[in-house]
C-alpha positions in Angstrom: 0.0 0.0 0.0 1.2 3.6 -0.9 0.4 6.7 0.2 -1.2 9.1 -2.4 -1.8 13.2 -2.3 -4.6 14.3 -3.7 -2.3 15.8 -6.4 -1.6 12.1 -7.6 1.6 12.1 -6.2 2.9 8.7 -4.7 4.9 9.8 -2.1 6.1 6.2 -0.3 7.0 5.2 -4.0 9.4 8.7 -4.1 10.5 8.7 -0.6 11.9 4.6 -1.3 13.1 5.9 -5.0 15.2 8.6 -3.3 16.5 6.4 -0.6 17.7 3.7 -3.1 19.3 6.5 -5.1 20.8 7.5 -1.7 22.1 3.9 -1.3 23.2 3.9 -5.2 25.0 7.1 -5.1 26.6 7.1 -2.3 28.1 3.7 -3.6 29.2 5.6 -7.1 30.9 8.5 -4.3 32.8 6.0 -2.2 35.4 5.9 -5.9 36.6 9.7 -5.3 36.2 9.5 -1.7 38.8 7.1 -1.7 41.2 9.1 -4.3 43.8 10.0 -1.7 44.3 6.4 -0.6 44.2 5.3 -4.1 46.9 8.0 -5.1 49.2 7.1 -2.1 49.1 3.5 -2.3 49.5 2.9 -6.2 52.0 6.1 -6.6 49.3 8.1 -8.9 49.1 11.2 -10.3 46.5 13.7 -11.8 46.0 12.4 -14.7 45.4 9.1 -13.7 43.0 9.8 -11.2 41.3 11.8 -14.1 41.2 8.5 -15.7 39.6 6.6 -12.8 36.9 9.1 -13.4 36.8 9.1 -17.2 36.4 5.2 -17.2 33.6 4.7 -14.3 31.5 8.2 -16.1 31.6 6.7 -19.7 30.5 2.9 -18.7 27.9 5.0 -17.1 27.3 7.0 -20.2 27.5 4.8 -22.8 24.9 2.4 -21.8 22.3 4.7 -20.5 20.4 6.4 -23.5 20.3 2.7 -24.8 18.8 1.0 -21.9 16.0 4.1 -21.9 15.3 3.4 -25.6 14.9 0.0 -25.0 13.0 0.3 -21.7 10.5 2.5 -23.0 9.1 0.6 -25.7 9.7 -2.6 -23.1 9.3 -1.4 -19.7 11.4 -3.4 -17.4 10.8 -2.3 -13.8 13.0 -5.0 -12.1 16.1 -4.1 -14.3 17.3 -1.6 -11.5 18.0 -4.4 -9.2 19.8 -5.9 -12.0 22.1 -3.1 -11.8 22.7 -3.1 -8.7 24.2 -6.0 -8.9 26.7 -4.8 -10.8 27.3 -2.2 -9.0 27.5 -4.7 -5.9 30.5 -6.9 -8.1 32.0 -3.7 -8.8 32.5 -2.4 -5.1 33.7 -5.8 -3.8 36.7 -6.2 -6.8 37.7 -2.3 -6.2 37.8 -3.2 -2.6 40.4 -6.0 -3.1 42.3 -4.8 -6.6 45.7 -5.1 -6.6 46.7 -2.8 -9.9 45.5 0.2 -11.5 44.4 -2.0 -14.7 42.0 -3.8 -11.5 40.9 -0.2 -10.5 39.6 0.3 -13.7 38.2 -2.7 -14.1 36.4 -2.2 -11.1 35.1 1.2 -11.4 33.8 0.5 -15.0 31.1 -2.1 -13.4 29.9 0.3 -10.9 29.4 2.5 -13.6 27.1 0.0 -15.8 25.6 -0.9 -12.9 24.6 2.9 -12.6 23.8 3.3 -16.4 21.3 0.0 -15.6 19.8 2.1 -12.8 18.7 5.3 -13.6 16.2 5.3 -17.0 13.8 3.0 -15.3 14.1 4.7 -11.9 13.5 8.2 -13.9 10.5 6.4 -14.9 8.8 5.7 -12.0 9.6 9.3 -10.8 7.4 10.7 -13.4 4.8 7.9 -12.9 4.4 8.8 -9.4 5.0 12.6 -9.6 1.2 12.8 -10.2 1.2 17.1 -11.0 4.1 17.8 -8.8 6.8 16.5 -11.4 9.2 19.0 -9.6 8.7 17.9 -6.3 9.2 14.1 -7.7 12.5 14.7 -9.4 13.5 16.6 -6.4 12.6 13.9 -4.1 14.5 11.6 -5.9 17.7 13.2 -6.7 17.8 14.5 -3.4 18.5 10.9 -2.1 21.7 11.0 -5.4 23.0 14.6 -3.8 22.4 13.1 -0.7 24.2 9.8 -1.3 26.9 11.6 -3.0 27.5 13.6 -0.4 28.3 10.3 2.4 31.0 9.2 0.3 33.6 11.6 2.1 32.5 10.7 5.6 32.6 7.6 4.7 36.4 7.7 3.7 37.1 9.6 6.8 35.2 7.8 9.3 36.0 4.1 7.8 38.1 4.0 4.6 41.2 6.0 5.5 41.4 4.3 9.0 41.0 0.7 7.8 42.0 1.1 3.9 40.6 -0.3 0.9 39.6 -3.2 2.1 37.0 -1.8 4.0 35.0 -0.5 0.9 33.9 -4.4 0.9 31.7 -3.9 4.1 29.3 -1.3 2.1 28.1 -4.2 -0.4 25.7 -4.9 2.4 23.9 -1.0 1.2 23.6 -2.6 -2.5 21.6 -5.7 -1.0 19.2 -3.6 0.9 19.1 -1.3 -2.2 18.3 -4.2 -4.3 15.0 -5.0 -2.0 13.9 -1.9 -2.3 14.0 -1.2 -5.9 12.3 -5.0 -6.0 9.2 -3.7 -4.0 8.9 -0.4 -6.0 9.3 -2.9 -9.2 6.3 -4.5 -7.9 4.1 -1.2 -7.8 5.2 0.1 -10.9 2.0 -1.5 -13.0 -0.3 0.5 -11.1 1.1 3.0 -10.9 1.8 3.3 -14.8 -2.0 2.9 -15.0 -2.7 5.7 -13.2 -0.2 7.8 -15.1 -1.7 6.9 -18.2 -5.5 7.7 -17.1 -4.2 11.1 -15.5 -2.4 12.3 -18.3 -5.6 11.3 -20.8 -8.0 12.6 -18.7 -5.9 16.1 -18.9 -5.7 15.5 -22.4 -9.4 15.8 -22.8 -9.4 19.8 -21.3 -5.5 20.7 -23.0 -4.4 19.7 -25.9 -0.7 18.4 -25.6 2.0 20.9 -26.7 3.7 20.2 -30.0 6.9 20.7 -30.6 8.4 21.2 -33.3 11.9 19.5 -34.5 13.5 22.9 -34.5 12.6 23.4 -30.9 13.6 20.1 -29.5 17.1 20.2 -31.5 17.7 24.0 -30.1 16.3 22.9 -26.6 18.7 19.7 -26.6 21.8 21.4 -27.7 21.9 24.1 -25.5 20.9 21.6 -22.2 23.5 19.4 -23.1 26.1 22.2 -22.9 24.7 23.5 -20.0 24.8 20.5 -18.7 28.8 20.0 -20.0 29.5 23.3 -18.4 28.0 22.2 -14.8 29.5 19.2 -14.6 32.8 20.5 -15.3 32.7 22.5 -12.0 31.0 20.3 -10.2 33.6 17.3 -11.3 36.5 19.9 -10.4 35.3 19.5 -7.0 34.1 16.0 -7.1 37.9 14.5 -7.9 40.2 17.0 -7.0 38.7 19.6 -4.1 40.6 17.4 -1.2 44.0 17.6 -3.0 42.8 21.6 -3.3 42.4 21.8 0.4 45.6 20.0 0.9 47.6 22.0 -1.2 46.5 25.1 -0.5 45.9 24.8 3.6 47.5 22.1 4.7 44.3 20.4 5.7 44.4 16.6 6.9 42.7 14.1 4.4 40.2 13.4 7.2 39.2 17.2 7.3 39.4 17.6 3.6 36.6 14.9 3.3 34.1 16.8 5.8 34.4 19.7 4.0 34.0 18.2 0.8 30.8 16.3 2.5 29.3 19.7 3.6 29.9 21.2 -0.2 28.4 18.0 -1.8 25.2 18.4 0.3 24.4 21.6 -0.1 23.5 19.9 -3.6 21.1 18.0 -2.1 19.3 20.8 -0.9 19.9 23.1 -3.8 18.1 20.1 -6.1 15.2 19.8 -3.7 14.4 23.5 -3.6 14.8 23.5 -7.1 12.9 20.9 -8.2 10.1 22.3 -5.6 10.3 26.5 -7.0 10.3 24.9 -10.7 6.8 23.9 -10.1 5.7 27.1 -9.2 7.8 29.8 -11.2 9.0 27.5 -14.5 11.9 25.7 -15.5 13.3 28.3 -17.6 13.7 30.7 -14.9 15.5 28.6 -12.4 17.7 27.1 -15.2 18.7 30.9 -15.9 18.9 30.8 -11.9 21.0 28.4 -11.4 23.7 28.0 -14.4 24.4 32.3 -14.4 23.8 33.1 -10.5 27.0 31.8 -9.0 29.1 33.3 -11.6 30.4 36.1 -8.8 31.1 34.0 -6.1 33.3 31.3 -8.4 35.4 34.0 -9.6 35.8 34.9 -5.8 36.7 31.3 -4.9 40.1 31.0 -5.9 41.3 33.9 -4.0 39.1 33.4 -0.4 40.7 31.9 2.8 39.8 29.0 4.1 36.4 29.9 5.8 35.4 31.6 2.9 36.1 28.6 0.6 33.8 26.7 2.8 31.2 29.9 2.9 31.7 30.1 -1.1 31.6 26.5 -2.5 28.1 25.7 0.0 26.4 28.9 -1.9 27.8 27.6 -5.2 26.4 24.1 -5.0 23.6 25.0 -3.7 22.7 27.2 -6.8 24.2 25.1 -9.6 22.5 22.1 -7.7 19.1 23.8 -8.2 19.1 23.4 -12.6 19.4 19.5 -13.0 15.5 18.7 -12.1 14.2 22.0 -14.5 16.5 20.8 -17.2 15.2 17.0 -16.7 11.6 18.0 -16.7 11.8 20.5 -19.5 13.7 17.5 -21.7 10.5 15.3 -20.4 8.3 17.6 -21.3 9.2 18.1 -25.0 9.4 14.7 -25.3 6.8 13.5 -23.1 6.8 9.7 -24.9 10.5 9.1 -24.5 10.7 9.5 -20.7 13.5 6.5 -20.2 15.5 7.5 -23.3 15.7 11.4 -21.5 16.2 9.9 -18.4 19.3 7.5 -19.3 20.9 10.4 -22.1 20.6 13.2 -19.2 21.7 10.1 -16.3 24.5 9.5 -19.1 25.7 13.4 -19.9 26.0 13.4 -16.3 28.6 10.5 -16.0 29.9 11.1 -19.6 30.7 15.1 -19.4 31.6 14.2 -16.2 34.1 11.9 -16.9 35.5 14.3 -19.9 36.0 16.8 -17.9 37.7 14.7 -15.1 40.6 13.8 -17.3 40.9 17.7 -19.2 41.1 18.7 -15.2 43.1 16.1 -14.4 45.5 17.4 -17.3 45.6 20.9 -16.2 45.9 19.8 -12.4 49.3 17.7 -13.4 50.7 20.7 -15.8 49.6 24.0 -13.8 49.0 23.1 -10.4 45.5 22.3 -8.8 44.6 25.5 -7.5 44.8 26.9 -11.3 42.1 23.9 -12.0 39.3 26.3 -9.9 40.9 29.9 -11.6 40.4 28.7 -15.0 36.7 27.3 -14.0 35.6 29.9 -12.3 34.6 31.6 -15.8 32.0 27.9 -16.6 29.2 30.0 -15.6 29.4 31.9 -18.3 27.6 29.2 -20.3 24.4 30.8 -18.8 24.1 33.4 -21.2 23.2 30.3 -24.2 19.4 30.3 -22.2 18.2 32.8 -24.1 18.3 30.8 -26.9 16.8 28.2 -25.1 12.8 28.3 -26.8 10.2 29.1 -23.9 7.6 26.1 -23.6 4.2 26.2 -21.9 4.3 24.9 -18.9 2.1 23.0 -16.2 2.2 25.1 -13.0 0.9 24.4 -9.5 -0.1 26.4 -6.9 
């Protein structure tokens, strides 16, 4: 039994979506939490870390848009536990590799096993969001900021004291993700159905929006750039803010981690409030928000002191975090028939420009010096300006 607002919202089906991508996330986070051991142990440098990176984003990438074309023609609602599984393989092998070749080996299944994940789960979001499809995408990647976010306590708390080995011990978190996502498998017909009779019943009193092949090109290109542009800062901090704080003040790995834990969940709350003032005010506006706002406080970033860098990079996530469920739900809603195939090439630009990124920062970290990696990014924000190409849609709003 679920409970249901009178909006049409499922909520238990969200609330256990976002705790399994909690579960699922903070797996994928435990890989750069544990870059510092990594790098000490096997003698790495920049741009090998960058290719850590590089090689668990595109296995996520690669596979995702395919597994949401597929899935939406053939729904599959168990596949996520499927994934998981991989992911579970994945975190056990990282756990006990013995070379960098097994590293990447490792890392590449945990990022199929994500790629599995995410187009069906993106489904069931938007069956369940009833009318609040910005409170559902919040909900859920709230629990991915959120599990993102417990990687570097975890490698504080556990991983640096006990090493590598102890990644093992969370496999336990993919067998309790994998009952989950087998539960809200099992609700998913229903659920579907009720979908489908909502949106036709809306259909009867407005006619669905059209858009043409112009617009959706225009619309894809310049999300998918946005989307380049934030990752690229985000993935700056990601994979190389700890070596940052290091360098720069002498901070202890341990203390490095917490404060890259505090920046990483200001996402989580920047993507709920997001998702949430989307609903009411439009996803164009908080897209323009959120890509363009922090551009002041990153060029201030590089030059702040150590309190400051904390005070900066919370403000910064927390508005950049704020665009990924408006740019999810304005791709949906041009191509409302396609929702796994925008959920797994949106899912996917996240791991792939990700990953890209990674190893060009990774590059410039090894050549210039780390702190020049948050100088020359500090100007990404820029990228904001492209939304005014970016064709205004019509719009659901709720009250």
């Amino acid at each position: 039994m679920t409970i249901t607002s009178r909006t049409g919202t499922h909520l238990t089906v969200l609330v256990m979506l976002g705790v399994s991508h909690l579960l699922n996330d903070m797996m994928q986070s435990l890989i750069p939490a544990a870059y510092p051991i990594l790098k000490e142990s096997y003698a790495l440098d920049f741009v090998q870390i960058g290719m850590i990176t590089l090689t668990f984003q595109i296995a996520g990438a690669l596979l995702q848009p395919v597994v949401g074309l597929i899935t939406d023609k053939r729904p599959a609602p168990y596949s996520p536990v499927a994934g998981m599984m991989f992911t579970l393989s994945g975190l056990v092998c990282l756990a006990f590799a013995q070379s960098y070749a097994m590293i990447l080996a490792s890392v590449a299944l945990i990022g199929v096993g994500s790629s599995i994940f995410h187009p069906e789960a993106t489904r069931m979001a938007r069956y369940a969001a009833g009318s609040r499809q910005g409170l559902a995408q919040g909900i859920f990647q709230v629990g991915g900021q959120a599990g993102g976010a417990l990687g570097p306590v975890a490698a504080a708390l556990i991983i640096v004291p006990w090493g590598q080995p102890s990644l093992a011990a969370f496999a336990v978190f993919a067998l309790l993700a994998m009952l989950l996502l087998a539960w809200i498998g099992s609700q998913q017909r229903s659920i579907s159905a009720a979908f489908a009779a909502r949106r036709a019943s809306q259909g009867a009193t407005h006619a669905t929006p059209s858009h043409g092949t112009r617009t959706i090109a225009i619309s894809l290109v310049v999300l998918t750039f946005l989307m380049f542009t934030k990752n690229t800062y985000g993935e700056s901090f990601r994979s190389f803010y700890t070596f940052y704080l290091i360098d720069r003040f002498g901070l202890s790995i341990p203390a490095s981690q917490m404060m890259l834990f505090v920046f990483l969940l200001a996402a989580a709350v920047g993507v709920l409030i997001g998702g949430i003032v989307g609903d009411r005010i439009g996803r164009r506006r908080i897209i323009w928000f959120s890509v363009l706002g922090p551009l002041p406080l990153t060029l201030i970033l590089p030059y702040a002191d150590l309190f400051w860098t904390g005070v900066l990079t919370v403000m910064i996530n927390l508005i950049m975090a704020s665009a990924f469920a408006a740019i999810l739900i304005y791709a949906m809603d041009l191509l409302p028939d396609r929702i796994g195939l925008i959920g797994g090439l949106f899912y996917g630009l996240n791991f792939g420009l990700g990953g890209v990124a990674a190893a060009i920062l990774g590059v410039l970290a090894e050549s210039y010096g780390v702190q020049s990696v948050y100088r020359i990014c500090a100007f990404l924000p820029l990228a904001g300006l492209l939304i005014w190409f970016l064709p205004k849609i019509e719009e659901p709003r709720t009250s």
